[in-house]
Structures are given as C-alpha cells and as structure tokens.
C-alpha positions as CSV (number, residue, x, y, z in Angstrom):
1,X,70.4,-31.8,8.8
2,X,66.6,-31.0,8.9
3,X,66.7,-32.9,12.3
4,X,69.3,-31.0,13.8
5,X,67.3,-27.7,12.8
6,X,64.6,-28.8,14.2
7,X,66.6,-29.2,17.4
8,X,68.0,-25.8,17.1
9,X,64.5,-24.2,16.7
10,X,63.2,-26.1,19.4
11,X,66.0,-24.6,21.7
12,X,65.8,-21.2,20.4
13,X,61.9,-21.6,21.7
14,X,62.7,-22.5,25.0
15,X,65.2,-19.8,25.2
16,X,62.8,-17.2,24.3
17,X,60.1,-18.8,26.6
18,X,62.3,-18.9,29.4
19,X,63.0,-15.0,28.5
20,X,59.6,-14.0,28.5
21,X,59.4,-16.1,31.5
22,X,62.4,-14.1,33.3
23,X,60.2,-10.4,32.2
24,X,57.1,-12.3,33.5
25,X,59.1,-12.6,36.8
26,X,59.8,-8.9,37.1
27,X,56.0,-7.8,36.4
28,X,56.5,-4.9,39.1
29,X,60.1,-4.3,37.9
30,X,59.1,-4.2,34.5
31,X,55.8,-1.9,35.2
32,X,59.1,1.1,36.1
33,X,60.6,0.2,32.3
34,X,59.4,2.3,29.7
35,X,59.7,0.1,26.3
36,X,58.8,-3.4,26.2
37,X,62.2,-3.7,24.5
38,X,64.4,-2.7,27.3
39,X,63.1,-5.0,29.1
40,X,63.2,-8.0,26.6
41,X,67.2,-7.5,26.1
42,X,67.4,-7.3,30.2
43,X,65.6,-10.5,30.6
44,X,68.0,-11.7,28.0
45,X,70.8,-10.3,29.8
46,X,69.4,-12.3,32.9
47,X,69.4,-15.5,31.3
48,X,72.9,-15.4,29.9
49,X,73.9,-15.1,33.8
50,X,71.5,-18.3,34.5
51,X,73.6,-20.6,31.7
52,X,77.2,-19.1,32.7
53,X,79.0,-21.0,35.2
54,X,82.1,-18.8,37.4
55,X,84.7,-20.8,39.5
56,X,83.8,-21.5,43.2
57,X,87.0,-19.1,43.9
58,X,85.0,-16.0,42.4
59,X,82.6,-16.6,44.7
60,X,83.1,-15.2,49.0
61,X,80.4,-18.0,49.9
62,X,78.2,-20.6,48.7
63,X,75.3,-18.0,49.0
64,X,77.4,-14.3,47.6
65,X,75.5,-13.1,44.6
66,X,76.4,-12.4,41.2
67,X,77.6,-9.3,40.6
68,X,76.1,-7.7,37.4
69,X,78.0,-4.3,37.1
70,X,76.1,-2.0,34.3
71,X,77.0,1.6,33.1
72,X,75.1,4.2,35.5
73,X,75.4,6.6,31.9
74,X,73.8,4.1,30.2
75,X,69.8,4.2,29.0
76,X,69.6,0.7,29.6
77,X,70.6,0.1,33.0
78,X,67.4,0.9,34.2
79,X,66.1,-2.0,32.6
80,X,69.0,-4.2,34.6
81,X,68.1,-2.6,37.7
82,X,64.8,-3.9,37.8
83,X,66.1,-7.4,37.6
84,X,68.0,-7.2,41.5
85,X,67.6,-10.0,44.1
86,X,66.6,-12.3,40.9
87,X,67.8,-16.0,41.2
88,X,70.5,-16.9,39.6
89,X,70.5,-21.1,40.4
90,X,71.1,-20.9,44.7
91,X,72.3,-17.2,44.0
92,X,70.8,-13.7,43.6
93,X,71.3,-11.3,41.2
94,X,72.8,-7.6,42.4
95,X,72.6,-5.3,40.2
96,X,76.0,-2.6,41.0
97,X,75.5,0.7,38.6
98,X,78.9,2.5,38.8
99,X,81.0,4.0,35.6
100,X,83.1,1.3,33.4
101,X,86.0,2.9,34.7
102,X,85.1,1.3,37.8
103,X,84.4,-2.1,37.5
104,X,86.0,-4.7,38.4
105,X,87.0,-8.0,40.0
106,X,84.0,-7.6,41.8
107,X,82.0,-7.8,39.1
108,X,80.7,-11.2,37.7
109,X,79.2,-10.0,34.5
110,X,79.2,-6.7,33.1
111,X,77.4,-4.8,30.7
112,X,79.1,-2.6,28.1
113,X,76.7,0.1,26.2
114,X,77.9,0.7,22.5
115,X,81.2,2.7,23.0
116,X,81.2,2.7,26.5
117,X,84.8,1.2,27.1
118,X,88.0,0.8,25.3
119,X,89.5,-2.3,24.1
120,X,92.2,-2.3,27.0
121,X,89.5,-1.4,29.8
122,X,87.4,-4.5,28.3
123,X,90.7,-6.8,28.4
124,X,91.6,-5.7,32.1
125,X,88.1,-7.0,33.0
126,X,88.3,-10.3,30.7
127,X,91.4,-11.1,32.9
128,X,89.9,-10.4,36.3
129,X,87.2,-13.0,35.5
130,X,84.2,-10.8,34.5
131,X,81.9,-11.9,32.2
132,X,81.7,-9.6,29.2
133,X,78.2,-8.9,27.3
134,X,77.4,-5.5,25.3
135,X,75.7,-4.8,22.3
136,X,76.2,-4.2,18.8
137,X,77.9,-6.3,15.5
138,X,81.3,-5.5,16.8
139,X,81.1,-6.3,20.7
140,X,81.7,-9.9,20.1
141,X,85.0,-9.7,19.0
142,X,86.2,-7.8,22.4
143,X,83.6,-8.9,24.7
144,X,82.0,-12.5,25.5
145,X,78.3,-11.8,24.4
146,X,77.2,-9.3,22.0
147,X,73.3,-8.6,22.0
148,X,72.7,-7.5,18.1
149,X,69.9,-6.9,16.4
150,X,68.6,-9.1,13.3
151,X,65.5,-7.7,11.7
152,X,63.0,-6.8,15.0
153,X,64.7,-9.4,16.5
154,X,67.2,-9.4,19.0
155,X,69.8,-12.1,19.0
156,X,73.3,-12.9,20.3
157,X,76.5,-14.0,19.1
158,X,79.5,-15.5,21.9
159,X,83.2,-15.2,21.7
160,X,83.7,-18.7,23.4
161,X,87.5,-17.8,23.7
162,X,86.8,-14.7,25.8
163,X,84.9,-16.4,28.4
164,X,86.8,-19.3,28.2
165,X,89.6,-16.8,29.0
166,X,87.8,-14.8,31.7
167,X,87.5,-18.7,33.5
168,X,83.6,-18.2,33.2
169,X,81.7,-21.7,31.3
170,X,78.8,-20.9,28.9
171,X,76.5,-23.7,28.3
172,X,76.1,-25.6,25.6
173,X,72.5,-25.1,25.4
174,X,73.5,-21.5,25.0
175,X,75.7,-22.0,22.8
176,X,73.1,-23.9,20.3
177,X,71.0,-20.8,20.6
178,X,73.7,-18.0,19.2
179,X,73.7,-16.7,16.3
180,X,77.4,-17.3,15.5
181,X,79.9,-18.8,18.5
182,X,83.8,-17.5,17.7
C-alpha cells in the first residue's frame, strides 16, 4: 500500500511538472494572462488534451488539429487562448471561442465554465464525440473532467464513462493522477 502511494505521488509530480512545463511553454502567452492561476488550470486543461486519445475518424487528416472550443463569455478563456498552435503529440492545438450553444462535432474538447450549459446541451456534445472538461464539484457527474479546487490546490476528478461514451481514451497515467475516477 505504502508502495503504491509512493507511485501515485510520484505521478502526481510529473503531472504537475509537466504543467508547469506546458505554462513555461507559453511564457509570451502567459505574459497577456493576468493571475498566475488562470494560467495554471489552462496548462492543466492542455495536458488533459495531451493524455486523451480521439478516433482516427474525428480527425479530417493525420495533421487536423484538435479542436478546443471554450465559452467566448467566460473569464477563463483568455487563459485557453493563449495556449493556440500548442502541440498536442503530431497535432496542434486551436483554440475556437464561440458560445456553448454553438459547439459542436467540431469540437474535440470543450470547456464548460460553472453553469454555462445545461445537462441536455452537455449530453448532445458527449454523443458527438467531444471531450467534456469544466469546473466545479458537480461537473464530473455530467462532463468528463471536472477541474475542482482542494485547499489552494487545483485538482481533477474523471467520469471514465463519459469519455468512454464520447469514444475519446483517457490514459491511465491520468487516471492515477485524479482525485476520484467514476
């Protein structure tokens, strides 16, 4: 048991270095970010695209980006903005801002804000195969990835069945690192 937290640890290190790595990687984006915090959660966000894995068949070409669609009325999508034309494996990232209402297939992974969409709109885009992360306690239930706060931390928690559902893999060493996996 002590081994395997010792493992666990060990991951949730290299997750957090390869986060700080990911900001590091966006100096001049970050420079345009107000709050360190912002972009923490949007290097966070970035990494969850780098351990997800979406069918060939999502995909127009070998080289099409992924699609990350965020909330133009949300505070935060500034902070994924800065992280367009990062590299996502052979990919880049593009970073679409456009109103829930209208995202779609299109979109590879998507970022819900804290209210932001209703629990039909977020099970129209689990069934067109995007990748659903948001924040707060609740998201996880509804969405893929919820971002949530534990002390000054920020953490995660999956819903393995919803991204199982919207056809998109998560990695096991992802996995390892959430807080709770449904």
């Amino acid at each position: 048991m002590a081994r395997q937290r010792c493992k666990t640890r060990g991951w949730q290190a290299a997750m957090m270095a390869l986060t700080w790595l990911a900001a590091a990687s966006t100096a001049d984006a970050a420079d345009r970010i107000e709050g360190g915090q912002s972009a923490l959660m949007a290097a966070i966000v970035l990494n969850f695209a780098r351990f997800a894995d979406w069918p060939a068949a999502r995909f127009a070409t070998p080289a099409s980006p992924v699609v990350l669609c965020a909330d133009n009325a949300d505070p935060f999508t500034a902070a994924l903005s800065a992280l367009d034309g990062q590299s996502i494996g052979a990919r880049r990232l593009l970073v679409k801002r456009a109103p829930v209402d209208d995202f779609n297939a299109e979109c590879h992974l998507a970022f819900i804000g804290p209210n932001r969409a209703s629990p039909a709109r977020l099970a129209a885009l689990e069934q067109q195969g995007v990748l659903l992360v948001g924040e707060g306690d609740d998201f996880a239930k509804l969405g893929a990835i919820a971002l949530v706060r534990v002390g000054r931390e920020i953490r995660f928690e999956v819903n393995d069945g919803v991204a199982h559902r919207s056809g998109v893999k998560l990695s096991s060493k992802l996995l390892r690192l959430a807080l709770t996996v449904r």
